[in-house]
PDB file with SEQRES, HELIX, SHEET and CRYST1 records, atoms N, CA, C and O in Angstrom:
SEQRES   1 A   66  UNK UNK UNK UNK UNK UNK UNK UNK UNK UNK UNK UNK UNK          
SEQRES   2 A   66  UNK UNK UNK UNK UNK UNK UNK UNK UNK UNK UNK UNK UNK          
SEQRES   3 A   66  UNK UNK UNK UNK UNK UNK UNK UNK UNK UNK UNK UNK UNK          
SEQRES   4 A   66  UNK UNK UNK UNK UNK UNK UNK UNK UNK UNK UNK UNK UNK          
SEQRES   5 A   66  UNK UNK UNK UNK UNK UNK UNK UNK UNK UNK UNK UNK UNK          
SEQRES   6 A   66  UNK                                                          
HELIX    1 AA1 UNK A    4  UNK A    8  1                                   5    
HELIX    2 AA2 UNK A   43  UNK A   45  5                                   3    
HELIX    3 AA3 UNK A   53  UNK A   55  5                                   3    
SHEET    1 AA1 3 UNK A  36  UNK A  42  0                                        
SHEET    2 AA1 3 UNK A  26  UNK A  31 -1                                        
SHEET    3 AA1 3 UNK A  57  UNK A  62 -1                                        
CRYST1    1.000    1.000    1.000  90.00  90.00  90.00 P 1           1          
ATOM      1  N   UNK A   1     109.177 119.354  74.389  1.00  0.00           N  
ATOM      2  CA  UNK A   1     108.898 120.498  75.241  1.00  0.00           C  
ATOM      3  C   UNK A   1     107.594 120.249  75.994  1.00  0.00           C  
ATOM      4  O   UNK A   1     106.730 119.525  75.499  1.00  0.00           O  
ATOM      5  N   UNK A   2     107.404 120.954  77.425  1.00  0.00           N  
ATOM      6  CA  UNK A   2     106.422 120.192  78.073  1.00  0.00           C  
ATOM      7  C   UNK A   2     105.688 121.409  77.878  1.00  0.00           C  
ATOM      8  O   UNK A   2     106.225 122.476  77.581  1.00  0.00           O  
ATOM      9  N   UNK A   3     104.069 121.190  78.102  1.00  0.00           N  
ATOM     10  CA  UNK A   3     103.212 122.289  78.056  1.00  0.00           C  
ATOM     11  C   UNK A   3     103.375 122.991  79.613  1.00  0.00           C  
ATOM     12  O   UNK A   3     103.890 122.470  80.602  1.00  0.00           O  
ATOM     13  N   UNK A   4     102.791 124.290  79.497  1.00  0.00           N  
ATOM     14  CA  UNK A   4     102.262 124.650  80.664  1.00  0.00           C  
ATOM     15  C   UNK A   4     101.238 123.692  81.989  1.00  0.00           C  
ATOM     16  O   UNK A   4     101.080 123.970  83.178  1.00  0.00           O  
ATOM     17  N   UNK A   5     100.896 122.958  81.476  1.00  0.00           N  
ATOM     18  CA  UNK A   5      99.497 122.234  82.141  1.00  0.00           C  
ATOM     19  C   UNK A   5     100.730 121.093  82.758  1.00  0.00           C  
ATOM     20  O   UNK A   5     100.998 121.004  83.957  1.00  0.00           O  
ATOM     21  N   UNK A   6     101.293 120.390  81.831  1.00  0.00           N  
ATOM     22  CA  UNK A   6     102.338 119.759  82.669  1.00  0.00           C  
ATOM     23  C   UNK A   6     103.477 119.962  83.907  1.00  0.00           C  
ATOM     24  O   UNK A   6     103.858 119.379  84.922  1.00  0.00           O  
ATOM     25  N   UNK A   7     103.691 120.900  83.310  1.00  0.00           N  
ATOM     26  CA  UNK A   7     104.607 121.891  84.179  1.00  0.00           C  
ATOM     27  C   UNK A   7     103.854 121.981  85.423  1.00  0.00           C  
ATOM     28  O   UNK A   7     104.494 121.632  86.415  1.00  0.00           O  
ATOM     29  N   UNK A   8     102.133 122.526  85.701  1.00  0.00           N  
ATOM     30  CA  UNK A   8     101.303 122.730  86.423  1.00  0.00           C  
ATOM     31  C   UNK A   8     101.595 121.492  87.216  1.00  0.00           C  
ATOM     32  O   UNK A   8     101.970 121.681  88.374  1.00  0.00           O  
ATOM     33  N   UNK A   9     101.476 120.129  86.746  1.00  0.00           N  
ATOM     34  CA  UNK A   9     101.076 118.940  87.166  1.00  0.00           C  
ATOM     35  C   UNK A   9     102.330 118.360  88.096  1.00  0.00           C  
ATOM     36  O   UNK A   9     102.322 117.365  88.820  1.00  0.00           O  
ATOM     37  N   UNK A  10     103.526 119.401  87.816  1.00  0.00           N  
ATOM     38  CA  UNK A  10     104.786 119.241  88.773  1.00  0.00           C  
ATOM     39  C   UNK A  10     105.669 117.942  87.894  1.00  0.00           C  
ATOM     40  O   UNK A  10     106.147 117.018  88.552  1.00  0.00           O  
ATOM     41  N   UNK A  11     105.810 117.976  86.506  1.00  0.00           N  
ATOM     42  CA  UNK A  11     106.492 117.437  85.537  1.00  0.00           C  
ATOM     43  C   UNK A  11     108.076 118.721  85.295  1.00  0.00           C  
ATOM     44  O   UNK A  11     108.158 119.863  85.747  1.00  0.00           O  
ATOM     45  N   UNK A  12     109.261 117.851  84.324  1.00  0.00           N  
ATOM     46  CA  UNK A  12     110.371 118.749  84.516  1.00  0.00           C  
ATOM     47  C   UNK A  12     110.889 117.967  83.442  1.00  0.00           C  
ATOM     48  O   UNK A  12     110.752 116.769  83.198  1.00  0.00           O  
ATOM     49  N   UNK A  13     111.594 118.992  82.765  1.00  0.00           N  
ATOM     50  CA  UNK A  13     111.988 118.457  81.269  1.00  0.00           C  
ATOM     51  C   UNK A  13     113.319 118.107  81.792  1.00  0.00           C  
ATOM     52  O   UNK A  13     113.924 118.670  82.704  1.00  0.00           O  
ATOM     53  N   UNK A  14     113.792 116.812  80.885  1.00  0.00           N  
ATOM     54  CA  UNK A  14     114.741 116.439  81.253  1.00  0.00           C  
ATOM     55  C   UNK A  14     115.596 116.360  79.714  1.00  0.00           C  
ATOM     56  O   UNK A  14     115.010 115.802  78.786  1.00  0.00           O  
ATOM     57  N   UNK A  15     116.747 116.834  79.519  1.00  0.00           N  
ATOM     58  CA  UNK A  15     117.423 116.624  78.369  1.00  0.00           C  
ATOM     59  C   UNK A  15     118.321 115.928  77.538  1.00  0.00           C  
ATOM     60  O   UNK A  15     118.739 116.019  76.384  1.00  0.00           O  
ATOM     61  N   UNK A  16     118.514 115.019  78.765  1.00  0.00           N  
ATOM     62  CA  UNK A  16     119.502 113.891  78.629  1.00  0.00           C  
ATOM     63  C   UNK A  16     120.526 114.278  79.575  1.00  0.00           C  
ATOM     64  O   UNK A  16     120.659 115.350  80.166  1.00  0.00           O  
ATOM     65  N   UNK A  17     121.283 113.146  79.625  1.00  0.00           N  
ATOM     66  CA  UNK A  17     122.770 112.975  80.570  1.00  0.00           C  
ATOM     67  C   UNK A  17     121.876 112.259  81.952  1.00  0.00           C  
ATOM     68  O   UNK A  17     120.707 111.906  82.102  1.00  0.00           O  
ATOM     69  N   UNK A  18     123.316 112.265  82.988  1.00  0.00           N  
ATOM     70  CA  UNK A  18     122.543 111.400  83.926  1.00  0.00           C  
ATOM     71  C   UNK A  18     121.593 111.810  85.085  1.00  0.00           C  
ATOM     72  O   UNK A  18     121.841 112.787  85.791  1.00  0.00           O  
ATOM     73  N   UNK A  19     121.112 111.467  85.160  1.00  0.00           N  
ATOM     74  CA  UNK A  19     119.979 111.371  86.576  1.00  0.00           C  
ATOM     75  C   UNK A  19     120.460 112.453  87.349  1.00  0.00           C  
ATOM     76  O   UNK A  19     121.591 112.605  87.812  1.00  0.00           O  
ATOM     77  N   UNK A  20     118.905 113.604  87.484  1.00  0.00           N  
ATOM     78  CA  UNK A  20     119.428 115.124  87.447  1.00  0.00           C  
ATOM     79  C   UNK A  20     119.294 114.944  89.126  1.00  0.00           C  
ATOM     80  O   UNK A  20     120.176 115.602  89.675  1.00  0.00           O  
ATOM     81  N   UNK A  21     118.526 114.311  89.974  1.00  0.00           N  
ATOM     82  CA  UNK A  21     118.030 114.297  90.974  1.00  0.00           C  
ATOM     83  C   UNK A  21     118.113 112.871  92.289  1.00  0.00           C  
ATOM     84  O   UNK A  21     117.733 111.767  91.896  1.00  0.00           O  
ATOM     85  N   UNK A  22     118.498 112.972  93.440  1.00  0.00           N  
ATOM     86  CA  UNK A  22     118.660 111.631  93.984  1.00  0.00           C  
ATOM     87  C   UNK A  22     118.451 110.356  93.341  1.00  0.00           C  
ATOM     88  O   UNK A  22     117.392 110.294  92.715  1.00  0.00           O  
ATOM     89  N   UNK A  23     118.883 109.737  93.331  1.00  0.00           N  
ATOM     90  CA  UNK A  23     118.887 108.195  92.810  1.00  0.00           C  
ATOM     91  C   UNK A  23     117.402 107.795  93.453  1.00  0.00           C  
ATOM     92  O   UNK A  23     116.289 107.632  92.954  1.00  0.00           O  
ATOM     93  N   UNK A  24     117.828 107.734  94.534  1.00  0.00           N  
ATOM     94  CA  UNK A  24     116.469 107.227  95.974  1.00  0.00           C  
ATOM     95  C   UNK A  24     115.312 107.574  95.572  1.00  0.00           C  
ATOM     96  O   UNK A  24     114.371 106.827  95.840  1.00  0.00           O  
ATOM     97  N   UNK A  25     115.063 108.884  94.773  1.00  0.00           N  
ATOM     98  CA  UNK A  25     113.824 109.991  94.951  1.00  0.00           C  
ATOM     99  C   UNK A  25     112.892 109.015  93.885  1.00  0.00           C  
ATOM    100  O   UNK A  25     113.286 108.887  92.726  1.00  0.00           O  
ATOM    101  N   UNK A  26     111.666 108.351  94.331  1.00  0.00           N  
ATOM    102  CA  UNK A  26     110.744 107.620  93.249  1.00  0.00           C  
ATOM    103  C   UNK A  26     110.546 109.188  92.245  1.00  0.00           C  
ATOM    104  O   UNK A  26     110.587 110.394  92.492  1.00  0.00           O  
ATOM    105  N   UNK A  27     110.284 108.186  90.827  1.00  0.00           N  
ATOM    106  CA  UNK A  27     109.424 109.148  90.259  1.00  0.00           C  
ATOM    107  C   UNK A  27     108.960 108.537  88.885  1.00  0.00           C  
ATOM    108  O   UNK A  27     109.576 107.585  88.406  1.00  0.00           O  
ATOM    109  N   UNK A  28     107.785 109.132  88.205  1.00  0.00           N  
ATOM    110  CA  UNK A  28     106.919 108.503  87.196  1.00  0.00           C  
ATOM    111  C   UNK A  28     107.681 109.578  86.238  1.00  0.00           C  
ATOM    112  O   UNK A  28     107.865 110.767  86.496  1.00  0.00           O  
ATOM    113  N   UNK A  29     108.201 108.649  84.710  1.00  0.00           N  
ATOM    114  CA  UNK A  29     108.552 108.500  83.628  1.00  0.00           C  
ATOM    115  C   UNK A  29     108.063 108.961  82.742  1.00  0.00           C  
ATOM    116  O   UNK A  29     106.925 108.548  82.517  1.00  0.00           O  
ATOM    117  N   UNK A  30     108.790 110.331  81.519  1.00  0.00           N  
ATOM    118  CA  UNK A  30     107.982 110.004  80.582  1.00  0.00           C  
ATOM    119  C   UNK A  30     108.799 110.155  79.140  1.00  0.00           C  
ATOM    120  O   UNK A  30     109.736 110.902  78.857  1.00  0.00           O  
ATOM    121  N   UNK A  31     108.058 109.114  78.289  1.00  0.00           N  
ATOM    122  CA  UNK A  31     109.774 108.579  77.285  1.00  0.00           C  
ATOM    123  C   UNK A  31     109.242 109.477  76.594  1.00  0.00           C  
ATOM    124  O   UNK A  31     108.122 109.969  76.732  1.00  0.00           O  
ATOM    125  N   UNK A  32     110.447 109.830  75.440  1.00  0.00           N  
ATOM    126  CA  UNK A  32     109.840 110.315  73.990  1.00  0.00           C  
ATOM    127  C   UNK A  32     108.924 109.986  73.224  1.00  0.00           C  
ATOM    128  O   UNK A  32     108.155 110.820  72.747  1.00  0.00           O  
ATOM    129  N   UNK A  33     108.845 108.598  72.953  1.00  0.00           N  
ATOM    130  CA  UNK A  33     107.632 108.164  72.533  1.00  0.00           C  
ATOM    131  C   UNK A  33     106.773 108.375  73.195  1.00  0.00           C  
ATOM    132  O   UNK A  33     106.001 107.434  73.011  1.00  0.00           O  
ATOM    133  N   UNK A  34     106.339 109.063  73.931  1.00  0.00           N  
ATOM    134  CA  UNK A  34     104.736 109.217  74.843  1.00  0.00           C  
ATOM    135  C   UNK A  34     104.147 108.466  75.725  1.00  0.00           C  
ATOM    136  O   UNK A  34     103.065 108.688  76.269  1.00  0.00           O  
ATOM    137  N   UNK A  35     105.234 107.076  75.960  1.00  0.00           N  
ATOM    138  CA  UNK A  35     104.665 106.249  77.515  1.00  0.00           C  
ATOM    139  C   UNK A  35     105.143 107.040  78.751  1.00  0.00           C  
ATOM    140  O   UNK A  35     106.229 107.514  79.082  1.00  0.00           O  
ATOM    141  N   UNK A  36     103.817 106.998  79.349  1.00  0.00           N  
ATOM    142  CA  UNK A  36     104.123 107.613  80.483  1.00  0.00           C  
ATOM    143  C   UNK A  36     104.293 106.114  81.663  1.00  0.00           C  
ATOM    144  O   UNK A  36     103.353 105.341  81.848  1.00  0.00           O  
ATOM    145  N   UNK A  37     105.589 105.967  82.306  1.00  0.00           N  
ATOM    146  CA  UNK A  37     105.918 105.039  83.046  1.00  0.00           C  
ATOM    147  C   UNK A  37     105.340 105.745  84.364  1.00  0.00           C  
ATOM    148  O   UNK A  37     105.870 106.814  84.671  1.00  0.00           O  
ATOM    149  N   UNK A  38     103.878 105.054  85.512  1.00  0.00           N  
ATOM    150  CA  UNK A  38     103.385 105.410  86.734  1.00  0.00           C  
ATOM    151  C   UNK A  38     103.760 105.039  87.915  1.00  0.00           C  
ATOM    152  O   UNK A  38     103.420 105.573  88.971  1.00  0.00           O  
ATOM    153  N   UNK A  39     104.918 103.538  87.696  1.00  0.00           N  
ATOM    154  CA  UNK A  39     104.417 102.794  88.735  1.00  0.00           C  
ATOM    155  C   UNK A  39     105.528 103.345  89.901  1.00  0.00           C  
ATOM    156  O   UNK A  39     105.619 102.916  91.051  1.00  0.00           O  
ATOM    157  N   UNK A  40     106.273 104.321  89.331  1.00  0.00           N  
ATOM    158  CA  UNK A  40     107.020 105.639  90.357  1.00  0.00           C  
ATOM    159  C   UNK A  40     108.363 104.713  90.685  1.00  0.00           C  
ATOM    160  O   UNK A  40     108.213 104.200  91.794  1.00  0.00           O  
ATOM    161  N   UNK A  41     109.404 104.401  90.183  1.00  0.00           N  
ATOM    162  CA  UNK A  41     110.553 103.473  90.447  1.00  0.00           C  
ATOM    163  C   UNK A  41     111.511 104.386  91.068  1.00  0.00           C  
ATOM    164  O   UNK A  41     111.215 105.563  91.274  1.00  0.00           O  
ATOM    165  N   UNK A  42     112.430 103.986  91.316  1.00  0.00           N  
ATOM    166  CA  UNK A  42     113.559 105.017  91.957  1.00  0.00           C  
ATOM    167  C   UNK A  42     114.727 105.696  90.830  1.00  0.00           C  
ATOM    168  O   UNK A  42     115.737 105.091  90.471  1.00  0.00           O  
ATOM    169  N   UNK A  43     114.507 106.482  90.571  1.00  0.00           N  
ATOM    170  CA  UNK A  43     115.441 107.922  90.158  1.00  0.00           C  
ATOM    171  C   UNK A  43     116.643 106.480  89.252  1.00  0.00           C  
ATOM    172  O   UNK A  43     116.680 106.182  88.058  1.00  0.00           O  
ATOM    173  N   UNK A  44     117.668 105.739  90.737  1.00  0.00           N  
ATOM    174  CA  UNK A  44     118.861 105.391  89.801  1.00  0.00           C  
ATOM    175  C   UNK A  44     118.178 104.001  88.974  1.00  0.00           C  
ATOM    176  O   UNK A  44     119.002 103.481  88.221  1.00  0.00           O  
ATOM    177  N   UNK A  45     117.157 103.491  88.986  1.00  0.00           N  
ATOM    178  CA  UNK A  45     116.821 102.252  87.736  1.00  0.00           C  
ATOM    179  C   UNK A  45     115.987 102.662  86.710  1.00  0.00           C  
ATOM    180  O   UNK A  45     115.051 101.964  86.323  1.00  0.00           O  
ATOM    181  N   UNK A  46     116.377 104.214  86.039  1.00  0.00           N  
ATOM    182  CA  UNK A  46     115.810 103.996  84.867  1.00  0.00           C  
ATOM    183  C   UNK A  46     117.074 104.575  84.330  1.00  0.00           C  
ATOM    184  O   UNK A  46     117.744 105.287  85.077  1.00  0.00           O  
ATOM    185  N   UNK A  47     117.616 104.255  82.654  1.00  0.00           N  
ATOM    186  CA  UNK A  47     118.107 104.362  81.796  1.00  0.00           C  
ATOM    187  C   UNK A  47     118.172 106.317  81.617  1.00  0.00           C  
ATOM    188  O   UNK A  47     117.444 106.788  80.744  1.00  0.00           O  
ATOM    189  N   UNK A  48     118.987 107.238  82.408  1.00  0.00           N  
ATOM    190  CA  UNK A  48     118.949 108.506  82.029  1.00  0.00           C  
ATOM    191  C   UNK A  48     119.591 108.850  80.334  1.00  0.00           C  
ATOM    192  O   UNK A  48     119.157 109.371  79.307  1.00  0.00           O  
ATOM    193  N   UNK A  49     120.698 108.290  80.739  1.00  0.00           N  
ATOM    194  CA  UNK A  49     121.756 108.729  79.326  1.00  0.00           C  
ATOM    195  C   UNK A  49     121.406 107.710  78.188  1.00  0.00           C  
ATOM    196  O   UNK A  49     122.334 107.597  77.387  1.00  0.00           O  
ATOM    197  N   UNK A  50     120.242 106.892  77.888  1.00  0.00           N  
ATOM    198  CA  UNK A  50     120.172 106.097  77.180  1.00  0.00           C  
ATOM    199  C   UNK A  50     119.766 106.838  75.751  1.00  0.00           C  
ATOM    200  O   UNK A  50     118.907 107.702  75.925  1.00  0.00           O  
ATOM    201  N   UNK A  51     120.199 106.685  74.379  1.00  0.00           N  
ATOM    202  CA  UNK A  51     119.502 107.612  73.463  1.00  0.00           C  
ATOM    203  C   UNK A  51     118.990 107.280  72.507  1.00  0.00           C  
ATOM    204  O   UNK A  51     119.119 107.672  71.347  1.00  0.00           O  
ATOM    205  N   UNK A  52     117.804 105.839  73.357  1.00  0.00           N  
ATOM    206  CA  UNK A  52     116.940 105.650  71.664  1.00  0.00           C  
ATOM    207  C   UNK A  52     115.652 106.250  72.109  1.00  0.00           C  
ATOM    208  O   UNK A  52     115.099 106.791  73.067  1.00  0.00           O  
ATOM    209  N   UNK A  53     115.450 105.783  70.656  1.00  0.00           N  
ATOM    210  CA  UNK A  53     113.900 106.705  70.477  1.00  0.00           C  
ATOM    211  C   UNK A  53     112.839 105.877  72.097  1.00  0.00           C  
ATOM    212  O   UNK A  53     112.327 106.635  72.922  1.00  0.00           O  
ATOM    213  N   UNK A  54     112.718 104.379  72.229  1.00  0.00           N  
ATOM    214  CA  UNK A  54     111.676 104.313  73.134  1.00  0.00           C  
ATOM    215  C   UNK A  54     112.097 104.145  74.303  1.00  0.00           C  
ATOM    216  O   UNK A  54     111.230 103.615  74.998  1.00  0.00           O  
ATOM    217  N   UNK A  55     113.412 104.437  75.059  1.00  0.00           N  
ATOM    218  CA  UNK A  55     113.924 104.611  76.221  1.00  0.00           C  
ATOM    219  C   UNK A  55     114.465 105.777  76.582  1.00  0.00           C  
ATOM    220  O   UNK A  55     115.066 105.824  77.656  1.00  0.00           O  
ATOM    221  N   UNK A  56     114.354 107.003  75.714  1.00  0.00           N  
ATOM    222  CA  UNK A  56     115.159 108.448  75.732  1.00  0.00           C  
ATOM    223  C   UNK A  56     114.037 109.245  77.069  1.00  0.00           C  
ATOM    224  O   UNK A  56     112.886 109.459  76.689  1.00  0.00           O  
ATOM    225  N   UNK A  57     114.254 109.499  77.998  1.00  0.00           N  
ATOM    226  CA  UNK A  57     113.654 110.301  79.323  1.00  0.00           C  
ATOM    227  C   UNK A  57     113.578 111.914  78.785  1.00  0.00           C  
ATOM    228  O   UNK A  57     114.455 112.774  78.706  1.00  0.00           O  
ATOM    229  N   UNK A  58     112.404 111.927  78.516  1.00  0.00           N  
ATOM    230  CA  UNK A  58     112.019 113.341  78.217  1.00  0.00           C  
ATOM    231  C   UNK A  58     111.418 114.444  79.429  1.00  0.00           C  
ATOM    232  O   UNK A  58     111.291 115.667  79.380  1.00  0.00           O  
ATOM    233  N   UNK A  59     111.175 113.662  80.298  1.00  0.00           N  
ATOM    234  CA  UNK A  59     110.387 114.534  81.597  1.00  0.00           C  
ATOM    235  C   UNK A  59     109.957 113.242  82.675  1.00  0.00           C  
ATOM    236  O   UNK A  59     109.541 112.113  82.415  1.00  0.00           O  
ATOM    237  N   UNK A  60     110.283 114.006  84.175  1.00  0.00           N  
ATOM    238  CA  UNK A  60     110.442 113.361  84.930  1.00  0.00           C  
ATOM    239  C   UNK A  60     109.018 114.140  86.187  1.00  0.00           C  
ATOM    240  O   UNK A  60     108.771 115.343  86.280  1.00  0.00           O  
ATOM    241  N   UNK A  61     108.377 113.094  86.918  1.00  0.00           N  
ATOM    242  CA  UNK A  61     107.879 113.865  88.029  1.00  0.00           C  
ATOM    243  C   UNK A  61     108.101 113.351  89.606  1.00  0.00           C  
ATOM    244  O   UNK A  61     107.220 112.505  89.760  1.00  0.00           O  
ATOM    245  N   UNK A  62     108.571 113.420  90.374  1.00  0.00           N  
ATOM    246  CA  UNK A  62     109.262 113.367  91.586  1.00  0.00           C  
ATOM    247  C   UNK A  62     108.065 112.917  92.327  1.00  0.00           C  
ATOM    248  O   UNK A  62     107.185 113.758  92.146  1.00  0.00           O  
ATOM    249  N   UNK A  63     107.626 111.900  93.124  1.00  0.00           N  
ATOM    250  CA  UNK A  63     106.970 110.659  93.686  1.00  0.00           C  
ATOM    251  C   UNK A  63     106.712 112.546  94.603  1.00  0.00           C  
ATOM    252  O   UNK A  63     107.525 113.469  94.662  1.00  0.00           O  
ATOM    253  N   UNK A  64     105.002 112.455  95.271  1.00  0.00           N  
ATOM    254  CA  UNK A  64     104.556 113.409  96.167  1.00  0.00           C  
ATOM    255  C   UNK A  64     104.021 115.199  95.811  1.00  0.00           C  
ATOM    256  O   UNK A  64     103.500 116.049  96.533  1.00  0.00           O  
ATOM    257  N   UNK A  65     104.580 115.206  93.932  1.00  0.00           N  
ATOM    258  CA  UNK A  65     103.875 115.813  93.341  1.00  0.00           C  
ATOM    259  C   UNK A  65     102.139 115.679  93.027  1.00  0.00           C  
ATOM    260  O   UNK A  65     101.535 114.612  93.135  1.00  0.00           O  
ATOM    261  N   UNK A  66     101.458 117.060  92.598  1.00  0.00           N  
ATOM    262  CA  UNK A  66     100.315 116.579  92.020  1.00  0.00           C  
ATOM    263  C   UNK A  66      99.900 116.041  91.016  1.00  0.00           C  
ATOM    264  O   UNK A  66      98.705 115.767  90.911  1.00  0.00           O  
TER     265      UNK A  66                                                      
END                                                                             
């Protein structure tokens, strides 16, 4: 669950299944385990429906957020 402050920061919980938002649309990663992926890749090359523990997409932020 994301905090308020994240939410603030223009983060969006993601629950699994596939890729909620354009393929095209960059955006920075963040797994269950707590890496936050920055380097902003495109929407369809990361693993949505994947369900292990250090590739599972817990929250996503859309490239042009704050």
């Amino acid at each position: 669950m994301l905090s308020e402050a994240m939410k603030a920061e223009g983060w969006i919980e993601h629950d699994g299944g596939e890729c909620p938002i354009d393929g095209k649309i960059r955006v920075t990663m963040l797994f269950r385990n707590g890496t936050e992926i920055t380097r902003q890749a495109k929407c369809e090359e990361w693993p949505w429906e994947e369900n292990d523990p250090l590739l599972d997409i817990i929250a996503y932020k859309p490239e042009g957020t704050p």
